[in-house]
KEMI-7426 format. One record per residue: residue in three letters; x, y, z of N, C-alpha, C, O in turn. Coordinates in steps of 0.001 Angstrom, whole numbers, padded with zeros to 6 digits. Atoms other than C-alpha are relative to their C-alpha. Layout:
// KEMI-7426
   type        nx        ny        nz       cax       cay       caz        cx        cy        cz        ox        oy        oz
    ALA         X         Y         Z         X         Y         Z         X         Y         Z         X         Y         Z
...
This chain:
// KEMI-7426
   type        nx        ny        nz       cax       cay       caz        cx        cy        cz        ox        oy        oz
    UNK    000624    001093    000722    111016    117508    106216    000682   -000244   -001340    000458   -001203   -002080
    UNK   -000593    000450    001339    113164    117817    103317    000685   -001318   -000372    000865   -001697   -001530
    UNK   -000697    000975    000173    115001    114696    104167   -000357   -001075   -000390    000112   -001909   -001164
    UNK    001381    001018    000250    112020    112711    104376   -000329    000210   -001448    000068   -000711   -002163
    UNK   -000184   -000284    001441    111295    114113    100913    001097   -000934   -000659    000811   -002086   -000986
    UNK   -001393    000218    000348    114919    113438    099741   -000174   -001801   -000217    000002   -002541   -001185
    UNK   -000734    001542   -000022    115076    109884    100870   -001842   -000820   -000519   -001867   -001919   -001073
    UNK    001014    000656    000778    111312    108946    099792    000437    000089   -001377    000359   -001009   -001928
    UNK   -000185    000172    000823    112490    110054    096631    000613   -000631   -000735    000088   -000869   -001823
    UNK   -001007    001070   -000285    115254    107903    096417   -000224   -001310    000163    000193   -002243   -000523
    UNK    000685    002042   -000066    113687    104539    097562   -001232    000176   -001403   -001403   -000868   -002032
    UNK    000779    000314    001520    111068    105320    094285    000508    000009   -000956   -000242   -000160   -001917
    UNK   -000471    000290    000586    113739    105256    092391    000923   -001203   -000204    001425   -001645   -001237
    UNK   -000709    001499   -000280    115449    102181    093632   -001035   -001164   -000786   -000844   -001952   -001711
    UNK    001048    000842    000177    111800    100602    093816   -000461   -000265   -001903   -000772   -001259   -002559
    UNK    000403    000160    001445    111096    101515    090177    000875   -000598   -001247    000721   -000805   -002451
    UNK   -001505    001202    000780    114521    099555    089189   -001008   -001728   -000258   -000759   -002454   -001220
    UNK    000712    001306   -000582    111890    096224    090405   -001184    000339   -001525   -001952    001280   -001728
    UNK    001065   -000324    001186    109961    095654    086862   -000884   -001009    000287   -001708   -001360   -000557
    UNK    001386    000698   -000231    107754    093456    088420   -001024    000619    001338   -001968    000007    001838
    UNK    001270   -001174   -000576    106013    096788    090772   -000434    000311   -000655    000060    000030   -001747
    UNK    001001   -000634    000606    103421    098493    089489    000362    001230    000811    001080    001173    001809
    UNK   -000038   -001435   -000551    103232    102389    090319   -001043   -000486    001112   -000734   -000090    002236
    UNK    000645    000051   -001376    100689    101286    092761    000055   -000720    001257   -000569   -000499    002295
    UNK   -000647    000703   -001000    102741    098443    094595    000796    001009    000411    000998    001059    001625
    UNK   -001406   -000663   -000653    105589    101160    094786   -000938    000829    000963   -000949    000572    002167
    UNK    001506   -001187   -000789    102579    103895    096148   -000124   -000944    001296    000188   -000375    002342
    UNK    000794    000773   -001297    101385    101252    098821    001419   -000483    001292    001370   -000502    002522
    UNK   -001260    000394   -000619    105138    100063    099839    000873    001194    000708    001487    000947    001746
    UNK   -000183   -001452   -000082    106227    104017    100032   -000637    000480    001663   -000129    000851    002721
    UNK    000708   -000132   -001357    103573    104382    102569   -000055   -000636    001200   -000442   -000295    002318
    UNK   -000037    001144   -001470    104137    101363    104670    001373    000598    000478    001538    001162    001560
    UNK   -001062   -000519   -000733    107859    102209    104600   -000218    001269    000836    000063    001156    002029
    UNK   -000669   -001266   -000693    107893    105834    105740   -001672    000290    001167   -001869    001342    001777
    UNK    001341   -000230   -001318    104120    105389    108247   -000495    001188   -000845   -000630    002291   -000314
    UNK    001239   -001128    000557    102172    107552    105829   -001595   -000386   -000567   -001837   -001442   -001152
    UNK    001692   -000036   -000234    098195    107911    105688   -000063   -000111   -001749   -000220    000884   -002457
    UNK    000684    000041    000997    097634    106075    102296   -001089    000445   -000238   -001075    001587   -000697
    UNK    001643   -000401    000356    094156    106563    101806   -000008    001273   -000214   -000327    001816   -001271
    UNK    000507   -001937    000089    094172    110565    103011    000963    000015   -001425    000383    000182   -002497
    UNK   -000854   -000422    001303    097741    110789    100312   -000806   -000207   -001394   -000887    000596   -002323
    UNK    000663    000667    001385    095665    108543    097645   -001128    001232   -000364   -001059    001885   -001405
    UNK    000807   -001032    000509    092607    111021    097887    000261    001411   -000700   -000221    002069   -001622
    UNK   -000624   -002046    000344    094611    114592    097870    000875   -000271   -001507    000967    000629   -002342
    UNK   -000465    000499    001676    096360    112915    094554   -001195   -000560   -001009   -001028   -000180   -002168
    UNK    000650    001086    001034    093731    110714    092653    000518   -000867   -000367    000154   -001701   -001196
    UNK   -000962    001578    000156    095930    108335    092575    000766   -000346    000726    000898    000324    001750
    UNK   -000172    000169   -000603    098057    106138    093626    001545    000170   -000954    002312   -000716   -001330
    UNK   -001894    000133    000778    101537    107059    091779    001150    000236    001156    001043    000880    002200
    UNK   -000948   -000667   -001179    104557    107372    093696    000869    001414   -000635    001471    002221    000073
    UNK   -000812   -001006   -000064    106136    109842    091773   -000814    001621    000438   -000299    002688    000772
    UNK    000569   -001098   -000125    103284    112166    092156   -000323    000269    001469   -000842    001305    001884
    UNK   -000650   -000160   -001746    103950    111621    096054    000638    000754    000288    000458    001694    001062
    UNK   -001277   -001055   -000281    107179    112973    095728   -000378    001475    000151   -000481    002198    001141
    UNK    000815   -000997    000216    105789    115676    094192   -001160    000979    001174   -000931    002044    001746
    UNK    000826   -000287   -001184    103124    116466    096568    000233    000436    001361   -000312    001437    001827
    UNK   -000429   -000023   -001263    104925    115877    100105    000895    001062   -000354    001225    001761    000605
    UNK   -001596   -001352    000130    107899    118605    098512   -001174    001454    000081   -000777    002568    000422
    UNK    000648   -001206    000336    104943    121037    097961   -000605    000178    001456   -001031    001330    001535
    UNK    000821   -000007   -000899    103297    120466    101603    001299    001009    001062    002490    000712    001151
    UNK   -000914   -000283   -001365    104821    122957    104724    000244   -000793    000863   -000596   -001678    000697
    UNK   -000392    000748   -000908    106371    121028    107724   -000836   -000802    000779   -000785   -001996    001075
    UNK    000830    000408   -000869    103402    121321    109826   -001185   -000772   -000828   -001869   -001521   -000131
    UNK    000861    000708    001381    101070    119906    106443    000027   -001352    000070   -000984   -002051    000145
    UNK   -000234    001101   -000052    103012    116851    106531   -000539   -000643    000866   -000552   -001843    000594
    UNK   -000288    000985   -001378    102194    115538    109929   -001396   -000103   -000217   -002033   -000681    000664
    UNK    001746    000456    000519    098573    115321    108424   -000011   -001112   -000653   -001105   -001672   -000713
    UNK    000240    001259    000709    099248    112427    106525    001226   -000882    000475    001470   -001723   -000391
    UNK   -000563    000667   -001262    101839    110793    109282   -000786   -000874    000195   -001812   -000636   -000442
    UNK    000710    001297   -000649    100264    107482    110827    000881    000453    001324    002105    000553    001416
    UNK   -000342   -000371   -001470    100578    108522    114510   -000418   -000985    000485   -001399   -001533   -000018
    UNK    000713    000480   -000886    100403    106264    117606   -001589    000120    000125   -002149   -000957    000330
    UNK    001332   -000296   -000321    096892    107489    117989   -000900   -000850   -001098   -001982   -001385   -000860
    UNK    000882    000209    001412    095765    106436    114317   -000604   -001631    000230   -001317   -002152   -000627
């Protein structure tokens, strides 16, 4: 999962080049790009920052991640 890491981190730094996002357009755009479970991420943070995403998904184990995945099923 590090890559996923890696390259989310990377598009929030592109995104945060765009001075007309807000930390919570980049947060909502983050999640659409890479199919992740806004809402569950938004709760386990209190917010909706993206850098504190980064943050977060680097601290989660492999199998952690796939908890806040948007699966076929969802």
């Amino acid at each position: 999962m590090y890559e996923l890491t890696t390259s989310i981190e990377v598009r929030v730094w592109e995104l945060d080049k765009n001075l007309e996002l807000t930390t919570e357009d980049m947060f909502d755009i983050l999640c659409q790009e890479y199919q992740l479970k806004a809402d569950s991420i938004e709760t386990a943070l209190s917010c909706k920052c993206p850098f504190a995403l980064t943050g977060f998904l680097k601290e989660l184990e492999d199998s952690e991640i796939a908890n806040y995945l948007i699966t076929m099923e969802d």
